[in-house]
N, C-alpha and C positions, 0 to 999 in steps of 0.2 A: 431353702438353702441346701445346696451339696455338698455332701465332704470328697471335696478333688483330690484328697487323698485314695477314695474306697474306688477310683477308678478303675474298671475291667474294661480291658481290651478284647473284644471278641477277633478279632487281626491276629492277637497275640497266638492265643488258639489254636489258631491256623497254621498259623506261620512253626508254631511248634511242633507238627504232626508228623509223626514220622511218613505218611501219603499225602498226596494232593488233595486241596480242598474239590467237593465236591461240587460243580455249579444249579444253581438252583434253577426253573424255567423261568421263560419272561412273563413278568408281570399279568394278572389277569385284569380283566375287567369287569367292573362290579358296579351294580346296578343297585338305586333305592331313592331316596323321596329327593335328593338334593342333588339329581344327575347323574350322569355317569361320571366313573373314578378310575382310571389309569394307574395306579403306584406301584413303584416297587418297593420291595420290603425287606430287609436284612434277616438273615437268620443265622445261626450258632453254630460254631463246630468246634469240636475236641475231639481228643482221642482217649477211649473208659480203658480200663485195667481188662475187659472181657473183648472189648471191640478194638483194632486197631483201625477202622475205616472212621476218616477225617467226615464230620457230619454233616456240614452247612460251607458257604461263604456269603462273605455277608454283602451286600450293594446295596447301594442309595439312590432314591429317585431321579431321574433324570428333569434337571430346571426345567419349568416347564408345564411338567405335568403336572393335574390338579392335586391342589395340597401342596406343590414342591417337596423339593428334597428334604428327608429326611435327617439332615444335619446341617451345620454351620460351618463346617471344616471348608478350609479355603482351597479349590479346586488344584491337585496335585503338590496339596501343603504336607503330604505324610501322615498328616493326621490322619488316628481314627476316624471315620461317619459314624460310630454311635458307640456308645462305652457304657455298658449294663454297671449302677454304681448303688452301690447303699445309701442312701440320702442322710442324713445324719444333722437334723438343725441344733440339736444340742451341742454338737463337735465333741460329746463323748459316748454316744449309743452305745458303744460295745468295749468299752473300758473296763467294765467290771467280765466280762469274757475274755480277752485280753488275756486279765490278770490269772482268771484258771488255767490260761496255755501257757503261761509263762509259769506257773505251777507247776504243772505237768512236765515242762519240756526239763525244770529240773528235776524231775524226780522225785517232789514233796508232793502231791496230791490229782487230784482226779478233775478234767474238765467237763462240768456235766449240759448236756442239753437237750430240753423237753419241747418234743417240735410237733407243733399240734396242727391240722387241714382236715379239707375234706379229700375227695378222691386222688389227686396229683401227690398228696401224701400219703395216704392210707397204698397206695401201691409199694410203695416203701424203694422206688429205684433211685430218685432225686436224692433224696434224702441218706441215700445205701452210698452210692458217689461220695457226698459230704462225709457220712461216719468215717469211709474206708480210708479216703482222702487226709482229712485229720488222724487218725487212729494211726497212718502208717508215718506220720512225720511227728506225732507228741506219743505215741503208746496205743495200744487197743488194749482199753479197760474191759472189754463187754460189750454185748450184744443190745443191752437197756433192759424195759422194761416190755414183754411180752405178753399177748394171749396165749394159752395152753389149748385152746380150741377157737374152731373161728365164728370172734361174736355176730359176724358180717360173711355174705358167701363166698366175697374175694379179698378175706382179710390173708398178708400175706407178710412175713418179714424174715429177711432176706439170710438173717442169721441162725434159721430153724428149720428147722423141716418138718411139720403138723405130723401127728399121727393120725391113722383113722378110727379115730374117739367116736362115740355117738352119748347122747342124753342129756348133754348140755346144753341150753338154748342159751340163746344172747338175747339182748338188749341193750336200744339205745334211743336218742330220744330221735321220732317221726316230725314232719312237718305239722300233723296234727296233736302233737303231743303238747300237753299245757299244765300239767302237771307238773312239779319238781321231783325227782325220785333220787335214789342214794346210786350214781352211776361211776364214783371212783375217777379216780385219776384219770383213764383212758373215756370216759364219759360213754361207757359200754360196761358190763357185766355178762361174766355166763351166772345160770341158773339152772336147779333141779326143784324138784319139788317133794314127793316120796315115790324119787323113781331113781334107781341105780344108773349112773353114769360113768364115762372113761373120759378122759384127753391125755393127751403130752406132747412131746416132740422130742429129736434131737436138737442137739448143738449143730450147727454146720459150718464145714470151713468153705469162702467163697473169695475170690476177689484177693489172693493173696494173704489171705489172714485165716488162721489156723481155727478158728468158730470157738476157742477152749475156752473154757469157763471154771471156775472154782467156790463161786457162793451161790445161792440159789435161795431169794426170798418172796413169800407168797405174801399175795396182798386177799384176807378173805373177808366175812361177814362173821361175828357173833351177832346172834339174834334168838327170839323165843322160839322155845321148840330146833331150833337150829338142830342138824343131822352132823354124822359122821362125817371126816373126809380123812383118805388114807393120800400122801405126799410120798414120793419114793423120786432120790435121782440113785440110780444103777440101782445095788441091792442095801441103800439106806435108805429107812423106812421113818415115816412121823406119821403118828395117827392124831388126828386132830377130831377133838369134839365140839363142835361149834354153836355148843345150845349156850343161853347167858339171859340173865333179865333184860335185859336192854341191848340194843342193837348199835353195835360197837365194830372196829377195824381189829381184826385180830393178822399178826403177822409171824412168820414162821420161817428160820433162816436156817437152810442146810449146807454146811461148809466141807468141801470133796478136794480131792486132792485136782491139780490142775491138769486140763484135760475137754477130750469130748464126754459127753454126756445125751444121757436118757432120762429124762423128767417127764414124772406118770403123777395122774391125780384121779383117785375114784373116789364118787359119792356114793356112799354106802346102802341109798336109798333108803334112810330112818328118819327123816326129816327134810325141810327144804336147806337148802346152801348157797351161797352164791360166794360167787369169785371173781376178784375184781383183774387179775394180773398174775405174771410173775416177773422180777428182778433175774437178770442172767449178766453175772460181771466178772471181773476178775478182781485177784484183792492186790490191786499193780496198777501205779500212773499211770495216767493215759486218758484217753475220751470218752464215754458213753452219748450217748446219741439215743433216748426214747422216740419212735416213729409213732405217735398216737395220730392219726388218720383214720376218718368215717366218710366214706360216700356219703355224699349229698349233706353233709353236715354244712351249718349256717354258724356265724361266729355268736350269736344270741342264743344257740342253742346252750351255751356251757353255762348258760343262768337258771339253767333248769336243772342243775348238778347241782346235791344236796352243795350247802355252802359250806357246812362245817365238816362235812366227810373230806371236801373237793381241798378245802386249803391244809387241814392235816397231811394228806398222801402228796399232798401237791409239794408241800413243807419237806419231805421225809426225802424227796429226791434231790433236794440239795440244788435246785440247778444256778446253773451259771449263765444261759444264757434260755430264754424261751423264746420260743417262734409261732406266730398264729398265722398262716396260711390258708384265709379266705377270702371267699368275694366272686369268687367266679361263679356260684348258685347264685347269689344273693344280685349278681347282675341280670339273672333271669325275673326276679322277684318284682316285677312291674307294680303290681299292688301294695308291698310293704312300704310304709313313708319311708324315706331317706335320713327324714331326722332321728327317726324310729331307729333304725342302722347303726347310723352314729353313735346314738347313747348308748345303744346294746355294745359295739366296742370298746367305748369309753370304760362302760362296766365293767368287763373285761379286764381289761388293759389293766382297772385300779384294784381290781382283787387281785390279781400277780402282783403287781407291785406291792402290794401290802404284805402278800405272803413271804413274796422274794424281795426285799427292799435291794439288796445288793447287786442283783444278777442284771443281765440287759436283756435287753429286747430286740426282738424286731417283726415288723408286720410285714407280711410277702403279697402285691394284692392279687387282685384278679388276672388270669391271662384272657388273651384274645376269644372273643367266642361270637364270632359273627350270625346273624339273623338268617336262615336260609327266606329265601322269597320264593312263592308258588311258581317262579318261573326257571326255578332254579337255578337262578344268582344269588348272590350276597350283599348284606346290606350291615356296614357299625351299627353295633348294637349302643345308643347314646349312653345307658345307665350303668353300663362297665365304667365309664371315663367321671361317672359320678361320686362310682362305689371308689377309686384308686384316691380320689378326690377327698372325700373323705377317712379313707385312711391315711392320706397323709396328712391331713390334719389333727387326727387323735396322735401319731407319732412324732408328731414335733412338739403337742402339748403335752405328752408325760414321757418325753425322754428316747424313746423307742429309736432303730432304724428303719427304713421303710425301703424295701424293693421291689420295684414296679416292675411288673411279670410282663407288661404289655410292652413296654419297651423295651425290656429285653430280645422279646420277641420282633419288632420290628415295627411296632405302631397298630394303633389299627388294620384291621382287616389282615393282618398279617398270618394270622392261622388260613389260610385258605392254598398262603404257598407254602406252608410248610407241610401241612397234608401233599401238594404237588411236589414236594425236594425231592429229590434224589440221595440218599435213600428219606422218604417219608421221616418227616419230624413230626406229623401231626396225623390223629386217630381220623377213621373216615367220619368221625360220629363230628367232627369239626370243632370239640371242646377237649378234651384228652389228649395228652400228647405220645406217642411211640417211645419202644425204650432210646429209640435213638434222640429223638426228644429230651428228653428227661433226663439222659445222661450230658448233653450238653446243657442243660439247667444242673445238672447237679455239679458240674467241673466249674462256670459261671458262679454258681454262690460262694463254692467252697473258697476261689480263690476272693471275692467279695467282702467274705468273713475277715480274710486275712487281712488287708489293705489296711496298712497304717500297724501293723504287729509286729513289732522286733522282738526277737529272741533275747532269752537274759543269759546277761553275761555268766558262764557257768564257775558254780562253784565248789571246785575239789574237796576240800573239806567237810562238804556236808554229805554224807552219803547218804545213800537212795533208798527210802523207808517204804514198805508198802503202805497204801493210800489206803485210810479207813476207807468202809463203805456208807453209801450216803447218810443211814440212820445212826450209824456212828460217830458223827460230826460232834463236836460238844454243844454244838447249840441246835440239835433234832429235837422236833417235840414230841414228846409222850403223846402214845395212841390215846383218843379219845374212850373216857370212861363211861359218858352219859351221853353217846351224841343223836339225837333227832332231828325227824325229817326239818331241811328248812324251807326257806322261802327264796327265790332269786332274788338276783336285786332287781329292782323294780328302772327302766329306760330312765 
């Protein structure tokens, strides 16, 4: 079932740009077990806050060709040929989101959202679009929740500028990893061991928005033998000693007046440490937006994330609305059962829910990732159209919304013209998308999110309180005092 309300017009887009839509080239042709395939494919355009050039326009297969048109729209009806939409069978996916923006837009509290992927998120542009996006028409809360060094080589977020730190190593979980380990909210860690380390970064203003910040809270490790860590944003300093009998979430909040900022962490080298994050917010309505993204992360992999560290920190960020963005590795994964897949998001899906009973969901699936052929054509990949398949069946059995990356993008095979668009939508690697890409995904969700959202009626008399921060909530739970390694859940 769809909700015809979260309709997105990608025409709209267009048609609102302040330049002419870009024309895409004609259709290729694409070769593999079931003949040759003729289509044309729609693609995306908007205009970013950094780009003014109009990205895509979109067209629809000509009758005809194999497969037909891409739409049902009656030839020179006005209508749309394809409308990128939230699918929504519950008809209230994103009601308890909603209700934070409607929070927010009055000036009682903070819209939170913890938006998790592999690589198309862990780039942090899509997702950079959405925060800016929301942030400049409900408030910019903050940046979210950050790494202070990168646990990953091209870990990047858009609202900081890394320093160059060394001694910290990351971690996170491998495709050969089978273990469950204590990996935090972000399902990464840095670590030292008895070696002296540095990170930090600035605050940074991008996109219109000033990067200011005014709370600053760290997410660490007590543990046995646990070593020093020195915390400093500008010249306020916390010295943290993080040894303890048991291995516990210690958190550490520095409150600066509002502003840019410098946030420094050294490990003292007297013991090991590790560090899950840091919080960079404001104490003021508005949005946060966490960008936790891992290259090559699989949505089973977050069952290998200690359970009780993972639903504490997960608890403490308050969110309102979460987002799992994957599937597009997991369409490579020819060996893993399907049903195997399934349960693994299912699991998923029911530990948020139980942590966040209130908040909404939504699953984002896979986008297009065609098969190259030794002859150097392309060939649909079948187990994409599996993986979307089953994620939209876990999202209409616990409540979620569900948006289909692939038809956004223009159906199958459709990454092949978007690598050819003018300018390039699509990586030559034929799976990753350009920033131009990605920013017409991030203008596409954002307004998505919205669809079906009215404003509340404002009310003068209540004046405009700063918004606790998320641990502040009255119903945050208390850091774990005994917490050990757990077990995932089991498919």
């Amino acid at each position: 079932m769809r909700c015809t309300s979260c309709a997105v017009s990608i025409f709209a887009l267009c048609a609102s740009a302040a330049v002419g839509c870009k024309t895409l080239p004609p259709a290729h042709t694409t070769h593999g077990a079931t003949g040759d395939r003729a289509r044309r494919h729609p693609a995306h355009g908007s205009p970013s806050a950094k780009y003014d050039e109009t990205i895509a326009q979109a067209q629809t297969g000509e009758p005809g060709a194999a497969g037909g048109p891409l739409s049902n729209a009656a030839p020179d009806s006005g209508e749309s040929p394809l409308e990128s939409t939230i699918e929504d069978a519950s008809g209230h996916a994103l009601a308890g989101f909603h209700r934070a923006l409607a929070r927010a837009a009055r000036g009682e509290g903070q819209a939170r959202i913890v938006f998790y992927g592999a690589s198309h998120v862990a780039s942090d542009l899509y997702t950079d679009v959405v925060r800016t996006q929301l942030q400049t028409r409900f408030g910019d809360a903050g940046t979210g929740f950050v790494l202070p060094a990168p646990s990953f080589q091209s870990y990047r977020n858009a609202g900081i500028q890394l320093d160059h730190g060394s001694g910290f190593l990351g971690v996170d979980v491998k495709v050969k990893t089978q273990l469950p380990d204590r990996y935090g909210l972000a399902g990464s860690y840095l670590h030292t061991h008895k070696k002296a380390a540095t990170a930090g970064f600035l605050t940074r203003a991008h996109a219109g928005h000033s990067g200011d910040a005014s709370r600053f809270e760290l997410y660490y490790a007590k543990q046995p033998g646990g070593g020093t860590l020195v915390m400093s944003v500008d010249d306020k300093t916390r010295t943290l000693h993080t040894s303890a009998a048991r291995f516990t979430t210690g958190y550490e909040t520095l409150d600066v007046p509002e502003g840019p900022h410098h946030f420094e962490l050294h490990a003292q080298g007297d013991g090991p440490t590790r560090v899950f994050g840091v919080s960079v917010e404001r104490k003021t309505p508005g949005v946060v937006l966490d960008t936790l993204g891992i290259p090559g992360a699989r949505v089973g992999y977050q069952l290998l994330w200690d359970d009780a560290l993972y639903r504490e920190q997960l608890a403490r960020r308050k969110p309102d609305l979460v987002v799992l963005a994957y599937g597009t590795n997991e369409a490579g994964d020819d060996d893993f059962p399907m049903a195997t897949y399934e349960a693994n998001m299912q699991n998923v899906v029911a530990r948020i829910r139980e942590v966040a009973p209130e908040a909404s969901c939504l699953l984002i699936g896979p986008s297009d990732r065609p098969i190259r052929n030794p002859d150097h054509t392309f060939s649909p990949r079948p187990r994409t159209q599996e993986v979307i398949d089953a994620q939209r069946r876990v999202a209409a059995a616990d409540g979620c919304g569900f948006f289909d990356l692939v038809t956004f993008m223009g159906g199958p095979m459709s990454m092949v013209r978007w690598v050819d668009a003018t300018p390039p939508l699509g990586a030559q690697d034929y799976i990753h998308f350009t920033r131009h890409g990605y920013e017409a995904l991030g203008h596409t969700l954002h307004d998505a999110l919205l669809a079906g959202y009215e404003d509340p009626t404002p009310s003068p008399a209540t004046p405009t309180q700063p918004a606790p921060a998320a641990a502040e909530r009255p119903d945050a739970p208390a850091p774990l005092s005994d917490a050990a390694p757990g077990s995932p859940q089991s498919p």
